[in-house]
PDB file of N, CA, C and O in Angstrom:
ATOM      1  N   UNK A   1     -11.623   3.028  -6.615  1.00  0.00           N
ATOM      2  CA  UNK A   1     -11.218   3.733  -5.411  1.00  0.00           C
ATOM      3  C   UNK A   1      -9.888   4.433  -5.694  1.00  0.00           C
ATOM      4  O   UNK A   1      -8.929   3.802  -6.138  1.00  0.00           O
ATOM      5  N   UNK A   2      -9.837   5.728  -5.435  1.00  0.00           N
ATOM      6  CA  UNK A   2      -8.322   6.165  -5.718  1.00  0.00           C
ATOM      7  C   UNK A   2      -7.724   6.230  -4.488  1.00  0.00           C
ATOM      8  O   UNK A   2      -8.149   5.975  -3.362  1.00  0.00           O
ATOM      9  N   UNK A   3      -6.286   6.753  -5.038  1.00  0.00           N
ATOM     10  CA  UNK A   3      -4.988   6.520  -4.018  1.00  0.00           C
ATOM     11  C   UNK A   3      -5.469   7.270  -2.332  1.00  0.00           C
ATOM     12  O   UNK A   3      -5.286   6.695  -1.259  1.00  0.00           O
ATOM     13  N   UNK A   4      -5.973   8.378  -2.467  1.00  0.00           N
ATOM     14  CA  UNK A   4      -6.116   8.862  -1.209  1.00  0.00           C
ATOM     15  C   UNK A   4      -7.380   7.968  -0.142  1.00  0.00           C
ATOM     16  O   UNK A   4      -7.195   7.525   0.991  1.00  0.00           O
ATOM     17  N   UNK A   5      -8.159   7.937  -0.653  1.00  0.00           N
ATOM     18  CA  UNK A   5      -8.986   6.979   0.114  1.00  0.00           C
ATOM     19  C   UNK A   5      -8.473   5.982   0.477  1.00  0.00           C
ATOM     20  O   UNK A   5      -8.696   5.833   1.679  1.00  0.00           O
ATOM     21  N   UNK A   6      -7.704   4.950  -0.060  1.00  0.00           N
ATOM     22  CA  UNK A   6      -7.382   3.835   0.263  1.00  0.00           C
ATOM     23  C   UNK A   6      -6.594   4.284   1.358  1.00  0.00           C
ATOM     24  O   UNK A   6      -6.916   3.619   2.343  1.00  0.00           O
ATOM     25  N   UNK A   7      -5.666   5.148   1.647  1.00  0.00           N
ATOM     26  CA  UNK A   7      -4.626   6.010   2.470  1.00  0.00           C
ATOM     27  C   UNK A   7      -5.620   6.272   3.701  1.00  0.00           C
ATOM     28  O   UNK A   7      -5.436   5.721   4.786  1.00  0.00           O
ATOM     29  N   UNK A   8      -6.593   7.076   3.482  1.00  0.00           N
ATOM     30  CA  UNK A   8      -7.233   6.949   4.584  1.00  0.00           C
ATOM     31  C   UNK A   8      -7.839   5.943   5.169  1.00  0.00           C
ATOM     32  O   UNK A   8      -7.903   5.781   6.388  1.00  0.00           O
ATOM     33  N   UNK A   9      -8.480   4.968   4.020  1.00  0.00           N
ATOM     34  CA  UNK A   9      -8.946   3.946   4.831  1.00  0.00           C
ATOM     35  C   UNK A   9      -8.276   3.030   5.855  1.00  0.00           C
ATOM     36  O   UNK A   9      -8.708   2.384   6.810  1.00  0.00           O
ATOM     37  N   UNK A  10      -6.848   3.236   5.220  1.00  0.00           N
ATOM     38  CA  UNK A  10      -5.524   2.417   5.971  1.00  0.00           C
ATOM     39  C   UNK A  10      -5.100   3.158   7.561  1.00  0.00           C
ATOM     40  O   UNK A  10      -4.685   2.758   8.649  1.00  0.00           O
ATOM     41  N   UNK A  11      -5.438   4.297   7.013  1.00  0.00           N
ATOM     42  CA  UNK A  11      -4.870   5.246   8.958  1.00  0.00           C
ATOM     43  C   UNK A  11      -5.921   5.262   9.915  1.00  0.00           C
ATOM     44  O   UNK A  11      -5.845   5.650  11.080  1.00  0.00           O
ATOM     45  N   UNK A  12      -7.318   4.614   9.069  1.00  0.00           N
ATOM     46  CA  UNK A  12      -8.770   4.255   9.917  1.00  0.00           C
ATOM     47  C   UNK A  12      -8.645   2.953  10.555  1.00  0.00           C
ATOM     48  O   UNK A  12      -9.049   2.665  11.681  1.00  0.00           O
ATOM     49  N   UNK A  13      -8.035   2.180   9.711  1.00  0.00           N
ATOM     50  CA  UNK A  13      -7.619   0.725   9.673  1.00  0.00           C
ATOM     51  C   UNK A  13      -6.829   0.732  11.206  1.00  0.00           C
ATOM     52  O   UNK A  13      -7.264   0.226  12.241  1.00  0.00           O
ATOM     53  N   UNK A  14      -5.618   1.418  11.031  1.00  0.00           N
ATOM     54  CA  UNK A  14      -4.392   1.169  11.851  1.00  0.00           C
ATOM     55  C   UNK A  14      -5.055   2.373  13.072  1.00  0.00           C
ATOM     56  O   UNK A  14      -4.037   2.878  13.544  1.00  0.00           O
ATOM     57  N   UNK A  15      -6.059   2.905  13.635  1.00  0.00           N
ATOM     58  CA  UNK A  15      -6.297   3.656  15.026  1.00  0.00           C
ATOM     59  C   UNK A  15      -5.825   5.122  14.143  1.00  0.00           C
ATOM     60  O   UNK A  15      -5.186   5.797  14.951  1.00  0.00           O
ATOM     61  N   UNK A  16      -5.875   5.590  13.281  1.00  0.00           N
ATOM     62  CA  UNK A  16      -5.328   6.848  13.257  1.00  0.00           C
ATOM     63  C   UNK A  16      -3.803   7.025  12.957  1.00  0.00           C
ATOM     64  O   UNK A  16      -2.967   6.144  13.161  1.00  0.00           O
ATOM     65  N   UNK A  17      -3.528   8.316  12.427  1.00  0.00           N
ATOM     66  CA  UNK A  17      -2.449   9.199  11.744  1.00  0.00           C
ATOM     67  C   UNK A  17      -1.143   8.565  12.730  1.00  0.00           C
ATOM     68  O   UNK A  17      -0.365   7.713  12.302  1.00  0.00           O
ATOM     69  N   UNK A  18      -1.083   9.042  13.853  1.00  0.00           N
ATOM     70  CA  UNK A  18      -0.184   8.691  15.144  1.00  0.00           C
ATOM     71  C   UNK A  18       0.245   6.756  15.074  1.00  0.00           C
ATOM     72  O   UNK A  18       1.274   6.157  14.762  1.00  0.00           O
ATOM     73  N   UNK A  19      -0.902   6.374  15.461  1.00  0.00           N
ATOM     74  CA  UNK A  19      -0.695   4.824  15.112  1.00  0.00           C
ATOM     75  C   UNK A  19      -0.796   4.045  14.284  1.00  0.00           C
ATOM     76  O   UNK A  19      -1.073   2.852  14.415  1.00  0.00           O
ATOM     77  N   UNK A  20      -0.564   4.678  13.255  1.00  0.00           N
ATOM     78  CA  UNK A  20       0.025   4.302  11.598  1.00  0.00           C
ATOM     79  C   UNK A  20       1.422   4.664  11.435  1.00  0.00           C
ATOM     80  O   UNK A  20       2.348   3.986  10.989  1.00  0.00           O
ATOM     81  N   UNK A  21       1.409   5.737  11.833  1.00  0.00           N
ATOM     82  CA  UNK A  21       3.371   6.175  12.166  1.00  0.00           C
ATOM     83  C   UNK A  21       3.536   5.327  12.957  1.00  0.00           C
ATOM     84  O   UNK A  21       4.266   4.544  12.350  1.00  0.00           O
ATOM     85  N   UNK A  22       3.274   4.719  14.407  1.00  0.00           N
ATOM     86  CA  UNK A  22       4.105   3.979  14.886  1.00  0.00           C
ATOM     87  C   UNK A  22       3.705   2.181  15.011  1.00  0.00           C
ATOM     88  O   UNK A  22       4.078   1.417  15.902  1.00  0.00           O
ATOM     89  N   UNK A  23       2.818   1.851  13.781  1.00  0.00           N
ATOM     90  CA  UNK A  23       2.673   0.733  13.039  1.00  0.00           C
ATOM     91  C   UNK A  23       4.016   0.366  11.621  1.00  0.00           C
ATOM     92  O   UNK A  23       4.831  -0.513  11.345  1.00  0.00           O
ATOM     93  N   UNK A  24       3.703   1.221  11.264  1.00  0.00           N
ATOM     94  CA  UNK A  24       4.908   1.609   9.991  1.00  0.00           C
ATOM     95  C   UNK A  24       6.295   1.717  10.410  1.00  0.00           C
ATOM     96  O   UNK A  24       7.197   1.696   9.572  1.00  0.00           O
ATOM     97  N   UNK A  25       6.550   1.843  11.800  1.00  0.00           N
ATOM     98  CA  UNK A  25       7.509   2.763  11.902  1.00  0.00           C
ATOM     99  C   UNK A  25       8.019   4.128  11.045  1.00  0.00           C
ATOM    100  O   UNK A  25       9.079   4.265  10.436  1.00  0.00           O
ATOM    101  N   UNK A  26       7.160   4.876  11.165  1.00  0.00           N
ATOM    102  CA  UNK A  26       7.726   5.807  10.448  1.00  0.00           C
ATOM    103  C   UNK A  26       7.711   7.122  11.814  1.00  0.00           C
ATOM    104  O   UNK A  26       6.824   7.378  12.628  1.00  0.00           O
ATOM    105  N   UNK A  27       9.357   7.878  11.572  1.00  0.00           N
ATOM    106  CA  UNK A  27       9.669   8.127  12.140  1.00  0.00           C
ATOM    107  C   UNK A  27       8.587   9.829  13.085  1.00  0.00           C
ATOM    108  O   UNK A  27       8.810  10.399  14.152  1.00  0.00           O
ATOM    109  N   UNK A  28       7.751  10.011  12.266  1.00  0.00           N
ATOM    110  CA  UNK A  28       7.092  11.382  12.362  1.00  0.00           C
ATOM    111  C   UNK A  28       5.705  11.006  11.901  1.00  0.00           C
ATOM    112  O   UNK A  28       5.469  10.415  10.848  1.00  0.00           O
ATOM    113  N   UNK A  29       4.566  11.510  13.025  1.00  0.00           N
ATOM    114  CA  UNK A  29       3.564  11.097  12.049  1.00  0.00           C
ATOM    115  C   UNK A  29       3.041  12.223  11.231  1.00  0.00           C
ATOM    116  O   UNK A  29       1.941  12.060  10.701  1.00  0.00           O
ATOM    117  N   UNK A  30       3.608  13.224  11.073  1.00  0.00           N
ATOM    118  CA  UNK A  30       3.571  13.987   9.741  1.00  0.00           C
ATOM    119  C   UNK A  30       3.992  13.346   8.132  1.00  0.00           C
ATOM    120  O   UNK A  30       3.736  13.772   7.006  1.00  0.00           O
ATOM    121  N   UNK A  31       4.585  12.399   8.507  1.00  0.00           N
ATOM    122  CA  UNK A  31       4.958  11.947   7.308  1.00  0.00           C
ATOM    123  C   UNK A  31       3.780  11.235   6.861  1.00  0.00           C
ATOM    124  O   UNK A  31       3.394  11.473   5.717  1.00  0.00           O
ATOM    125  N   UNK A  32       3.048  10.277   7.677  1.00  0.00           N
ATOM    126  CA  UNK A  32       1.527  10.196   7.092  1.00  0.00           C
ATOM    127  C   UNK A  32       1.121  10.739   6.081  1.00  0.00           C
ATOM    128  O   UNK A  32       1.021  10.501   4.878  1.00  0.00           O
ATOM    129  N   UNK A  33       0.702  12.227   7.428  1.00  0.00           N
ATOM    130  CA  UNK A  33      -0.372  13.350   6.766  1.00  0.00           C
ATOM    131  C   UNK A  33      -0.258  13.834   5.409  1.00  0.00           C
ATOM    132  O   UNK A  33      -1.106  14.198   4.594  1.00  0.00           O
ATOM    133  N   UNK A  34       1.272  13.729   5.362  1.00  0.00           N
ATOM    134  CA  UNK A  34       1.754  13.896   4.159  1.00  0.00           C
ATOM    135  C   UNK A  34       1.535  13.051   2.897  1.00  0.00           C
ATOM    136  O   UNK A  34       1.521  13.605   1.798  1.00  0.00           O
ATOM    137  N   UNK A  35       1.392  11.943   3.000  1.00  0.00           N
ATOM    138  CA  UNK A  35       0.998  11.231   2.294  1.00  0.00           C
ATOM    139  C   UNK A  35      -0.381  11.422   2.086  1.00  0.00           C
ATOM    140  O   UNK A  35      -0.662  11.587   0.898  1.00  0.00           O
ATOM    141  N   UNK A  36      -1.292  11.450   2.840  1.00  0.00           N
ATOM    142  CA  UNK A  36      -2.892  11.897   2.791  1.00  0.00           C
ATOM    143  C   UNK A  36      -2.822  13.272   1.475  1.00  0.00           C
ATOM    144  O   UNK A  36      -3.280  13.165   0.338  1.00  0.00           O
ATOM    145  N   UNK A  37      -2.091  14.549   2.076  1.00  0.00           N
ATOM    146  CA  UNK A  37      -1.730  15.264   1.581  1.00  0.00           C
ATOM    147  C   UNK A  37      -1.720  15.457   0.013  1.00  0.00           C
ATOM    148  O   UNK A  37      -2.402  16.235  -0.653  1.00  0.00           O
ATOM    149  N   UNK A  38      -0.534  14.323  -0.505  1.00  0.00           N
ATOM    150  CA  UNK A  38      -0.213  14.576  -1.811  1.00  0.00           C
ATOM    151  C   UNK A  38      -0.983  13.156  -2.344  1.00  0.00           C
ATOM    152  O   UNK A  38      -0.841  13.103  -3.566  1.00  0.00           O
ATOM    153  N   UNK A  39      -1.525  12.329  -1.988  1.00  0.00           N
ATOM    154  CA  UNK A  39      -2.111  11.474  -2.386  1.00  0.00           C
ATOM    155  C   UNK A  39      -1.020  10.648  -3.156  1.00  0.00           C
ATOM    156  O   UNK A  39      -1.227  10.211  -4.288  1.00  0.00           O
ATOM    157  N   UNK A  40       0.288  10.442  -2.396  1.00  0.00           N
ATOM    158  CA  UNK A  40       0.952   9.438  -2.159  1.00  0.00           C
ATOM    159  C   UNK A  40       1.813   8.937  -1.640  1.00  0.00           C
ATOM    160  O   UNK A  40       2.564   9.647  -0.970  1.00  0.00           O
ATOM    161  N   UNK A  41       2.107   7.203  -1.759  1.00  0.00           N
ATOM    162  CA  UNK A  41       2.370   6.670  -0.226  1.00  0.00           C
ATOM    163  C   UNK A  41       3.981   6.203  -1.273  1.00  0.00           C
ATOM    164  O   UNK A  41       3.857   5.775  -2.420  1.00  0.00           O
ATOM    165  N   UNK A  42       4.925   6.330  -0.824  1.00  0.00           N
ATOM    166  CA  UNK A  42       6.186   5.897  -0.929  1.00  0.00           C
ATOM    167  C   UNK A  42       6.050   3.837  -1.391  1.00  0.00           C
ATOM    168  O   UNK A  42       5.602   2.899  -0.732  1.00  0.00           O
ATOM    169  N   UNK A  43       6.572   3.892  -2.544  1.00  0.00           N
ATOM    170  CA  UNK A  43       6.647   2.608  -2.769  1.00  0.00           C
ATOM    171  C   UNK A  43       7.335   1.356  -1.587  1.00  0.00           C
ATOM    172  O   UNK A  43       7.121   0.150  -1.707  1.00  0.00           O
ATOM    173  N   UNK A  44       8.073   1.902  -0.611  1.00  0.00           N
ATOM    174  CA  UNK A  44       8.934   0.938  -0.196  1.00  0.00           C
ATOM    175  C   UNK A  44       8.200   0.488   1.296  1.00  0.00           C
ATOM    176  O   UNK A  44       8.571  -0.352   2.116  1.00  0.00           O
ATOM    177  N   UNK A  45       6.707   1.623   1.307  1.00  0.00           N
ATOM    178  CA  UNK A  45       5.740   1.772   2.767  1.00  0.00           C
ATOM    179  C   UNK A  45       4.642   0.755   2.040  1.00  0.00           C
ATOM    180  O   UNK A  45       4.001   0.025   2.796  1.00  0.00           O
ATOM    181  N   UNK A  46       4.425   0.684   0.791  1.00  0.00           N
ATOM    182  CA  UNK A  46       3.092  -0.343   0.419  1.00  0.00           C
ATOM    183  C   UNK A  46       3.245  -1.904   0.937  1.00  0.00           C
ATOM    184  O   UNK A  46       2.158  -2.482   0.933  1.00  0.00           O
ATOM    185  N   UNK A  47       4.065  -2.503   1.266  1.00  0.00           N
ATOM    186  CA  UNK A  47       3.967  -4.193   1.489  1.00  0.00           C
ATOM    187  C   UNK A  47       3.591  -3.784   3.300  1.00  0.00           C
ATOM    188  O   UNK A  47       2.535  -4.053   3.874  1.00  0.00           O
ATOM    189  N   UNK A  48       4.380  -3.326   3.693  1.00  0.00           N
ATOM    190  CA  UNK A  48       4.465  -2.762   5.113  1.00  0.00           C
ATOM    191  C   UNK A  48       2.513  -2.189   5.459  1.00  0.00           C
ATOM    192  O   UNK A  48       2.153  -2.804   6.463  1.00  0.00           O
ATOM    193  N   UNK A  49       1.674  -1.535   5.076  1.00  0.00           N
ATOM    194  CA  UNK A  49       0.556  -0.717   5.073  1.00  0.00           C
ATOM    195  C   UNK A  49      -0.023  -2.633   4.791  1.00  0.00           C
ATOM    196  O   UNK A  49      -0.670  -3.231   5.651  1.00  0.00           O
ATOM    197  N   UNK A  50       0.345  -3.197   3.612  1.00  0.00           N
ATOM    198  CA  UNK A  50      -0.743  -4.018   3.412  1.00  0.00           C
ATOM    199  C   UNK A  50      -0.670  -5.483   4.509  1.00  0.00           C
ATOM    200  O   UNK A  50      -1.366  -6.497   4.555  1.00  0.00           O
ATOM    201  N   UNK A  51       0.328  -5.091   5.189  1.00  0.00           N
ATOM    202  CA  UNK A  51       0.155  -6.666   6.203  1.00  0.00           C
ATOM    203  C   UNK A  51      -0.039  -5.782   7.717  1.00  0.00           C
ATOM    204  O   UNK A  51      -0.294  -6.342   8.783  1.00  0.00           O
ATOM    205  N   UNK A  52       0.114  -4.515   7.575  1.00  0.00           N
ATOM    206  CA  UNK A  52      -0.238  -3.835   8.927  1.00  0.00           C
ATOM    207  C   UNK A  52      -2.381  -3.679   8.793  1.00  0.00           C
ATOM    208  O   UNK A  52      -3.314  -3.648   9.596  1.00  0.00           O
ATOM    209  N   UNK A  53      -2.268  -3.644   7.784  1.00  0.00           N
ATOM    210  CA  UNK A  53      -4.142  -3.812   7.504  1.00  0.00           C
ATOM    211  C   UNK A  53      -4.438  -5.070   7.392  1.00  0.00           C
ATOM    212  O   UNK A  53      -5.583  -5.459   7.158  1.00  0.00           O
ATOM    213  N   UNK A  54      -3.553  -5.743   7.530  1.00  0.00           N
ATOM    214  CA  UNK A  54      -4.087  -7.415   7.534  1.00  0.00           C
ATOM    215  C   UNK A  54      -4.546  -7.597   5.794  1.00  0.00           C
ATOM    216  O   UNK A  54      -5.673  -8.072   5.929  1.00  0.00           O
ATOM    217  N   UNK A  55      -4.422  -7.540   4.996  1.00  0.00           N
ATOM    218  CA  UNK A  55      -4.195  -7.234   3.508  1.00  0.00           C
ATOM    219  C   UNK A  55      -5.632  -6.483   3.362  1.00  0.00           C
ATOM    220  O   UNK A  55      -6.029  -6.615   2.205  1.00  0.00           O
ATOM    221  N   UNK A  56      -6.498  -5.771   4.131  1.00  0.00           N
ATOM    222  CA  UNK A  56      -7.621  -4.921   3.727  1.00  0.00           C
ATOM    223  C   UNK A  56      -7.074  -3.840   2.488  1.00  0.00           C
ATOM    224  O   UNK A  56      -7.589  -3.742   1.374  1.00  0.00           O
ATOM    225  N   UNK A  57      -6.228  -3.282   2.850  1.00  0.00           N
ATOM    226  CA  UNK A  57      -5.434  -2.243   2.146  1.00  0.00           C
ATOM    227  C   UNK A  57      -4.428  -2.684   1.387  1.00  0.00           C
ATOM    228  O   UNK A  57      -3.366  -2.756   2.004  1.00  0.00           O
ATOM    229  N   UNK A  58      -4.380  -3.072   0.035  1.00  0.00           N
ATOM    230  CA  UNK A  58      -3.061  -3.573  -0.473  1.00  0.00           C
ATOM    231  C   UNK A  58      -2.302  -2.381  -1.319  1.00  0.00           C
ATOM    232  O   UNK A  58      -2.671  -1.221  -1.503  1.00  0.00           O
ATOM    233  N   UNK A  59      -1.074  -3.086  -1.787  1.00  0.00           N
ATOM    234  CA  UNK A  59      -0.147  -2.451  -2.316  1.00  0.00           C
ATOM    235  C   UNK A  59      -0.544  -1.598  -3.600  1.00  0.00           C
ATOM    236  O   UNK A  59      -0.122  -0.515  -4.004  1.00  0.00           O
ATOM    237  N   UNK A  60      -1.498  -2.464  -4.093  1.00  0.00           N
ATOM    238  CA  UNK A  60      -2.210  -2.072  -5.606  1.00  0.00           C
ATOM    239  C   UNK A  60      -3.047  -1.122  -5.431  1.00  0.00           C
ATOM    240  O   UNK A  60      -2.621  -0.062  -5.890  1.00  0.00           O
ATOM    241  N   UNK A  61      -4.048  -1.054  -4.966  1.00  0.00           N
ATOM    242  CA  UNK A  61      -4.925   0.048  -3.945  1.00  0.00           C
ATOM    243  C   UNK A  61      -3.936   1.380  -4.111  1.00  0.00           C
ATOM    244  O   UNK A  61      -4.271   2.450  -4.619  1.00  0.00           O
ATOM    245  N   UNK A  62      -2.390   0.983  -3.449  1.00  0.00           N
ATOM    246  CA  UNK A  62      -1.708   1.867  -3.113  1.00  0.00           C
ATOM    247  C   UNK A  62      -1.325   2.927  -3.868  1.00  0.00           C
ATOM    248  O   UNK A  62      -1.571   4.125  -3.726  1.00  0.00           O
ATOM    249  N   UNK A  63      -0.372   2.050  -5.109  1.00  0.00           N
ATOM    250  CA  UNK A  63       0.720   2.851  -5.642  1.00  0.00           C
ATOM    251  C   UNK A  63       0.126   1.514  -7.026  1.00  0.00           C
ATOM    252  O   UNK A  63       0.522   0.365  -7.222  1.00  0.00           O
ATOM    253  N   UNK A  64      -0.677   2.140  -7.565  1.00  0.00           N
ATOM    254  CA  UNK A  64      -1.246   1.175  -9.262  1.00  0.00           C
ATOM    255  C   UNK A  64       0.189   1.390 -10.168  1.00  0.00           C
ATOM    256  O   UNK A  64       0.372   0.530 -11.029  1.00  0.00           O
ATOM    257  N   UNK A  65       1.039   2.272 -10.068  1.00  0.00           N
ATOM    258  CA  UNK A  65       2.026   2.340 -10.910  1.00  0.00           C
ATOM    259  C   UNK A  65       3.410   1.436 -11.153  1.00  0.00           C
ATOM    260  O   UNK A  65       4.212   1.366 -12.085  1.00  0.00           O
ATOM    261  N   UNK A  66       3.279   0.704  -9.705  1.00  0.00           N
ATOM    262  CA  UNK A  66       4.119  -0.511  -9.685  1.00  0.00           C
ATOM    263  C   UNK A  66       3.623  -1.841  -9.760  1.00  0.00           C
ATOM    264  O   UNK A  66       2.710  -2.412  -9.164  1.00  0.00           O
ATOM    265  N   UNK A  67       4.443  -2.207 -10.639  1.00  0.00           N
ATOM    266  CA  UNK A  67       4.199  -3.665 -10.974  1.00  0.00           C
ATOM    267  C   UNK A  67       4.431  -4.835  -9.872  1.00  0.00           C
ATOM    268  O   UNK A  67       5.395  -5.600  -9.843  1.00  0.00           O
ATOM    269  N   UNK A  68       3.326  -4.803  -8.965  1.00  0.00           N
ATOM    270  CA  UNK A  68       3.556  -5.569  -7.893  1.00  0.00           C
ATOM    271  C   UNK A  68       3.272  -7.462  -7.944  1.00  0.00           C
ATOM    272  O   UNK A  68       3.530  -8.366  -7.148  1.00  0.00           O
ATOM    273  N   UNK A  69       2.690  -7.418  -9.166  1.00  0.00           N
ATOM    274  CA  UNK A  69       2.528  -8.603  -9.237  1.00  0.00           C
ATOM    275  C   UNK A  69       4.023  -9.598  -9.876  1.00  0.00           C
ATOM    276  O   UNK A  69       4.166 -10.819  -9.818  1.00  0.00           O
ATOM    277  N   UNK A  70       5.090  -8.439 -10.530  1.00  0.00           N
ATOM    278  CA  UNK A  70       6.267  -8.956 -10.746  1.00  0.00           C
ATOM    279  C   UNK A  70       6.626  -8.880  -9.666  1.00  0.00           C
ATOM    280  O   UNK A  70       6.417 -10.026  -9.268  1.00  0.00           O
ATOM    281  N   UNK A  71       7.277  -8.026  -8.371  1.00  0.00           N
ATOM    282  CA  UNK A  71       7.417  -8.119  -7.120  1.00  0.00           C
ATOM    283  C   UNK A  71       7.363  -9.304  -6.391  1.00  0.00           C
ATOM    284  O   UNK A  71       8.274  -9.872  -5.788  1.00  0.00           O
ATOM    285  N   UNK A  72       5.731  -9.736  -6.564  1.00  0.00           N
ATOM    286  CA  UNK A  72       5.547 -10.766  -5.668  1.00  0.00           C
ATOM    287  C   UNK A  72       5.552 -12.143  -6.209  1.00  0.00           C
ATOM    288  O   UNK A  72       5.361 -13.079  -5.432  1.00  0.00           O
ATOM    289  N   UNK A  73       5.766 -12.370  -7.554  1.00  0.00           N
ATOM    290  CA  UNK A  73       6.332 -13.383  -8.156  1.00  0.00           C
ATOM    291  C   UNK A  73       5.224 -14.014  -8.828  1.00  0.00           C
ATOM    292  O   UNK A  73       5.034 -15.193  -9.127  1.00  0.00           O
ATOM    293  N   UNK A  74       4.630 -13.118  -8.976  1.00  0.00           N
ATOM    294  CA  UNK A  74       3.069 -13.697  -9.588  1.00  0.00           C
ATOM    295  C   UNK A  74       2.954 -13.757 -11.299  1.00  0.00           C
ATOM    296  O   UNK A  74       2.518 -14.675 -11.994  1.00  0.00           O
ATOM    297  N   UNK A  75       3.554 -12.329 -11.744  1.00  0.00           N
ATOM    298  CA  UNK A  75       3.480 -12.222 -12.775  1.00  0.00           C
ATOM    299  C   UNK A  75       3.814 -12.726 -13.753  1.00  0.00           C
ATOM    300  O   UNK A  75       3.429 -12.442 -14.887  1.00  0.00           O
ATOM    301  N   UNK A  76       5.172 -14.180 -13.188  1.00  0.00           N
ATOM    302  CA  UNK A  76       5.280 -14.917 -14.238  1.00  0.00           C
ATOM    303  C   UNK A  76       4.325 -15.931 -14.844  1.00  0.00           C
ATOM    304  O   UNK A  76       4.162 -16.425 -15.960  1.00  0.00           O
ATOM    305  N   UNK A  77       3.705 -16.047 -13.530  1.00  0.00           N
ATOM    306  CA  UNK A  77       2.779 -17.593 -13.613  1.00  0.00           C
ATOM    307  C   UNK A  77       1.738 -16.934 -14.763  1.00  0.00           C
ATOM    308  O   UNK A  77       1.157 -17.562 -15.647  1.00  0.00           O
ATOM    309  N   UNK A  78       1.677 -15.636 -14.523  1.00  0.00           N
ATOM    310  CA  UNK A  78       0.163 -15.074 -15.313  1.00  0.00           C
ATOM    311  C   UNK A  78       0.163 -15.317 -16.890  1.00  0.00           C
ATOM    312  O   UNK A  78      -0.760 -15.763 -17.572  1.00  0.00           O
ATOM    313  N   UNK A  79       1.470 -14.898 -17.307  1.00  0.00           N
ATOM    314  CA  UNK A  79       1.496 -14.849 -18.288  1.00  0.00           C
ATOM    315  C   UNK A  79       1.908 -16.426 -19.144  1.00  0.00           C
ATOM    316  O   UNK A  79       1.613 -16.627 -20.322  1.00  0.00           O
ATOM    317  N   UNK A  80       2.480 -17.216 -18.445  1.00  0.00           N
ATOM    318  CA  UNK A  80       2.660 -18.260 -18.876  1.00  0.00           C
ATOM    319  C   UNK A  80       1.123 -19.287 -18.725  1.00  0.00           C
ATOM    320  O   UNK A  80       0.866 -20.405 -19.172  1.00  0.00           O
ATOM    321  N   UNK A  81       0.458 -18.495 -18.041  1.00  0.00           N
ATOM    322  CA  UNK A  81      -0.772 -19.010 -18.424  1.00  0.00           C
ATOM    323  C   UNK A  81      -1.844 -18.542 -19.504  1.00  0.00           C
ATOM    324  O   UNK A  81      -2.923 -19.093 -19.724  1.00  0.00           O
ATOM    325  N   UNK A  82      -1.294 -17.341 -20.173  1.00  0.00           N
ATOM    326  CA  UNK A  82      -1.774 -16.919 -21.301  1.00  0.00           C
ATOM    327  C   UNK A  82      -1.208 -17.784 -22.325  1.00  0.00           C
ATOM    328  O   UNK A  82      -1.826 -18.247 -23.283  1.00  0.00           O
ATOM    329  N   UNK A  83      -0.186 -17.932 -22.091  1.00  0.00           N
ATOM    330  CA  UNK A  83       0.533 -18.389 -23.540  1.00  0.00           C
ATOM    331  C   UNK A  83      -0.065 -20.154 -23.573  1.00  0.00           C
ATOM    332  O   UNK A  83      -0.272 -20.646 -24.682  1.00  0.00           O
ATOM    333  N   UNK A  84      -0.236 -20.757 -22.681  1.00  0.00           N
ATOM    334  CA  UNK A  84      -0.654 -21.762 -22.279  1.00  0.00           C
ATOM    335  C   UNK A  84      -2.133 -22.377 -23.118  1.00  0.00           C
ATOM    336  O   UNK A  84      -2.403 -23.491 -23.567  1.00  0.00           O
ATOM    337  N   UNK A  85      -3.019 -20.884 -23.072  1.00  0.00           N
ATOM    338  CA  UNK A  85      -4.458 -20.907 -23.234  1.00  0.00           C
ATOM    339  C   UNK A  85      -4.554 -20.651 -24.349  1.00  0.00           C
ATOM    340  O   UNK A  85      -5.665 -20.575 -24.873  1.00  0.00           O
TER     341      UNK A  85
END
């Protein structure tokens, strides 16, 4: 699934463009569209999108270019379970 779909699936998720801006708080709901737009969502809006979708829509879905599993504290366990195995 790429970045824009998931984007839409998330403003389907949240009632639409309007009540995704004022789920997000974001101040304009052009700033959305905008995101629809360029087919992407601001790194600091992905944790925010994925607990406003109830985690349907996650961060990874979002923005694949950040390492969210270091973020969320996961990534240590992962690898120390490689080294483990």
């Amino acid at each position: 699934m790429n970045t824009k779909t998931s984007i839409l699936r998330a403003i389907g998720i949240l009632g639409g463009v309007v009540r995704a801006a004022e789920a997000l708080q974001v101040r304009r709901y052009q700033t959305v569209q905008q995101w629809v737009e360029t087919g992407s969502v601001p790194p600091k809006y992905c944790p925010d999108i994925e607990r406003a979708t109830g985690g349907q829509v996650r961060c990874e879905e979002l923005r694949s270019d950040v390492d969210w599993g270091y973020l969320r504290g996961t990534a240590r366990k992962r690898n120390a379970a490689r080294v483990i195995a």
